[in-house]
C-alpha positions as CSV (number, residue, x, y, z in Angstrom):
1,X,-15.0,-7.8,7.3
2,X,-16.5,-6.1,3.6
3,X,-17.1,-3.4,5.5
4,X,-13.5,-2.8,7.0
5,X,-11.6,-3.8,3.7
6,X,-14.0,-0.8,1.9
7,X,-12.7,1.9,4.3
8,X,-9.5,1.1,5.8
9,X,-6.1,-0.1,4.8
10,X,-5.2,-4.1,5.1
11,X,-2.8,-2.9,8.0
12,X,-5.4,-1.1,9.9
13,X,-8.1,-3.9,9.5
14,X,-5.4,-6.8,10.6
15,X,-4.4,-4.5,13.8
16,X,-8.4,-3.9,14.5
17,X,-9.0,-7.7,14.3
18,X,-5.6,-7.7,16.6
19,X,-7.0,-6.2,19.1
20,X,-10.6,-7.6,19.3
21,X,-8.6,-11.1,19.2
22,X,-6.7,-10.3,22.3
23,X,-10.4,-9.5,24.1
24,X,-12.0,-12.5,22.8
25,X,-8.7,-14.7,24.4
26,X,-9.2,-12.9,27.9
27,X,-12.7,-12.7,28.0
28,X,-12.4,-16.8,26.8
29,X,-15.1,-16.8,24.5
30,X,-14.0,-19.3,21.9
31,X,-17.0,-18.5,19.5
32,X,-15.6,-14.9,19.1
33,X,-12.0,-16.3,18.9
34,X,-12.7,-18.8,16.3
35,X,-14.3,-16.4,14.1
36,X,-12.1,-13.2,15.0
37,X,-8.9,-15.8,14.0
38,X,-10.6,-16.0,10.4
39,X,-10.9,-12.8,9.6
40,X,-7.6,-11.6,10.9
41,X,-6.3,-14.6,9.0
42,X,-8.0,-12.8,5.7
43,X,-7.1,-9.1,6.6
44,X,-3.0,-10.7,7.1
45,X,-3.6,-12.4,4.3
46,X,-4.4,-9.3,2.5
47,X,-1.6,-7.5,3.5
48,X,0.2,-10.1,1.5
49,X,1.2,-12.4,4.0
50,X,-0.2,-15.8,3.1
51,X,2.3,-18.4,4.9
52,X,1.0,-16.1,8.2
53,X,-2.7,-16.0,7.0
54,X,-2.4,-20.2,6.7
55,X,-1.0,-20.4,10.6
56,X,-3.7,-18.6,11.7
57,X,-6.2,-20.7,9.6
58,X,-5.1,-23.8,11.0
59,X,-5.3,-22.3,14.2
60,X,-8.8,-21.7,13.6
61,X,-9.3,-25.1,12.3
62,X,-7.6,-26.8,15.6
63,X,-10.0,-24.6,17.6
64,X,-13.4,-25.2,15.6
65,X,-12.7,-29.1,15.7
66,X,-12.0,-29.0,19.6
67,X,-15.2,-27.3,20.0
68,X,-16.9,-29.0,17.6
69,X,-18.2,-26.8,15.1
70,X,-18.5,-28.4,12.2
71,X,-19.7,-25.9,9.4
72,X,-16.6,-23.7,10.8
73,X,-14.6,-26.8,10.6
74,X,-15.6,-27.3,6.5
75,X,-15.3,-23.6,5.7
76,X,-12.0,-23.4,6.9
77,X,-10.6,-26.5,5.2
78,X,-12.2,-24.8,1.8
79,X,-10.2,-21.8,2.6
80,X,-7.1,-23.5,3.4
81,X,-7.1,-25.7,0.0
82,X,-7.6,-22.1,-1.8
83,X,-4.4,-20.9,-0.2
84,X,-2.4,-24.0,-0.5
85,X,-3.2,-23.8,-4.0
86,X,-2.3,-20.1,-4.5
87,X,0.8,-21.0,-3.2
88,X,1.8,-23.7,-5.6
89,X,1.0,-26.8,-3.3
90,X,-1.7,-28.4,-4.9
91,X,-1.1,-31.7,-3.0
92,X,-1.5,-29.7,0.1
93,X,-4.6,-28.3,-1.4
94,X,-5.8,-31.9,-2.1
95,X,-5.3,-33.1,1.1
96,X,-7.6,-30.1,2.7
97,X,-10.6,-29.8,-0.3
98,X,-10.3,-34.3,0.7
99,X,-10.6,-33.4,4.5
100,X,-13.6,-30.9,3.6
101,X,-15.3,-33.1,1.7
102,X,-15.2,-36.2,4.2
103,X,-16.3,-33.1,7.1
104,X,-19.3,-32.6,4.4
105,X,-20.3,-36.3,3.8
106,X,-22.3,-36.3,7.0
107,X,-24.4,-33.3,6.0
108,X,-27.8,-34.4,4.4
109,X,-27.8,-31.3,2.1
110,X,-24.2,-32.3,0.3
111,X,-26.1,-36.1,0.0
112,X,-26.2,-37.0,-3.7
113,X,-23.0,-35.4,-5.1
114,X,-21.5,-38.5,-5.3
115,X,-20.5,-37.8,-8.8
116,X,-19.0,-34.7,-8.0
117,X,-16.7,-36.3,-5.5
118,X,-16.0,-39.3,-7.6
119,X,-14.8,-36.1,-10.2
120,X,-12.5,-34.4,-7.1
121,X,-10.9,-37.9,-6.3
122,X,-10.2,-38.7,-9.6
123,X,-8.5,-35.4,-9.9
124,X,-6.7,-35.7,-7.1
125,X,-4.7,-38.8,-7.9
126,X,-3.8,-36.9,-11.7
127,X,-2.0,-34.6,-9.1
């Protein structure tokens, strides 16, 4: 999406990734769609459209967890507690980084943070 955002406006890059959405939903492949939904999620969010830009996300978070991609799945919790707490919910925020980190607990290259979590959780409940 670097690419796009260096030469073209935030309208023309959200009605780009428009378009190639709309193919990826008739042609049904989900990969495509799942990713396609993320970056027209961050070119709408760019145009300054975040409450848009999060209904997209979690569409793109429904989707990854029905097909079961799980690294999608953490990435797009991450980017959903950054909104949430660019838009003044930090509880909202919480709730996703909480989500991401239980998605991440299963992944032998996150093992050993434990300290680090214990530090988020106990954050959390200052919120």
């Amino acid at each position: 999406m670097l690419f796009l955002e260096w030469r073209h406006s935030p309208r023309v890059c959200k009605e780009w990734f428009e378009t190639v959405h709309d193919a990826a939903v008739f042609l049904k492949n989900v990969d495509s769609e799942l990713r396609i939904t993320d970056y027209l999620a961050e070119a709408v969010s760019s145009e300054g459209n975040s409450h848009r830009a999060m209904e997209l996300f979690e569409d793109a978070l429904e989707l990854a967890e029905k097909v079961g991609q799980d690294v999608m799945v953490v990435k797009l919790l991450d980017k959903l507690a950054r909104y949430q707490s660019g838009l003044g919910n930090p509880r909202q925020a919480a709730e996703y980084l909480e989500q991401s980190l239980e998605n991440k607990s299963g992944d032998g290259k996150n093992r050993g943070h434990e300290e680090r979590d214990q530090k988020c959780r106990i954050h959390n409940e200052d919120i």
